[in-house]
C-alpha positions, 0 to 999 in steps of 0.5 A, a space after each residue: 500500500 504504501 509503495 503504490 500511495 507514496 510511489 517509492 521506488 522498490 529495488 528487485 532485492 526488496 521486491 523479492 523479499 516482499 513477493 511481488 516478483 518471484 526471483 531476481 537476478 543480477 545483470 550480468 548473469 541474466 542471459 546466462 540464468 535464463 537460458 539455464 532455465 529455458 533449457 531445464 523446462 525443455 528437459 521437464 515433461 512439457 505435457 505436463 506443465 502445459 496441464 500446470 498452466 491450465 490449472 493455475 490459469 483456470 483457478 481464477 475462476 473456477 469454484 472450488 469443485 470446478 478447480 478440483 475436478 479439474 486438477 483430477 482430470 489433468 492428473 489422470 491425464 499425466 499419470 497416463 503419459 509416456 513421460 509419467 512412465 520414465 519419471 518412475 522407471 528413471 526414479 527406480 533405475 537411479 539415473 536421469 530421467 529423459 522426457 519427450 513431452 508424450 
């Protein structure tokens, strides 16, 4: 309240530590950070956070019950894919899972 009343000016360190951003990162390791990022997302099991982002974006207006029989669904679904599958033999083999967003 009162940045927005008084417009002080907040530096990214102050607005991560207040949860108005998420993370911050020094300039000279920006590219480098998101890069690092970009490429683990790639490597993640994209099918599901296709389904992560449906869920979230749709909990702004689903009811309670709504929200919920979605996220079911959606888990249903991801437990039904080929990269569920890996995760779990992956986790079992002791080695590094290779996901194909199937």
């Amino acid at each position: 309240m009162g940045t927005a009343l008084f417009a002080d000016k907040v530096f990214a360190r102050d607005a991560c530590s207040m949860g108005m951003i998420w993370e911050a990162v020094a300039d000279e390791k920006f590219v480098s950070h998101w890069k690092s990022r970009a490429a683990h997302l790639a490597a993640g099991p994209t099918l599901t956070y296709g389904h992560i982002k449906t869920a979230i974006h749709s909990s702004f207006t689903n009811s309670e019950v709504e929200q919920l029989d979605l996220e079911a669904r959606l888990q249903g679904d991801c437990g039904r894919t080929r990269d569920f599958k890996e995760g779990v033999t992956a986790f079992l083999d002791k080695r590094t899972q290779k996901f194909e967003g199937r």
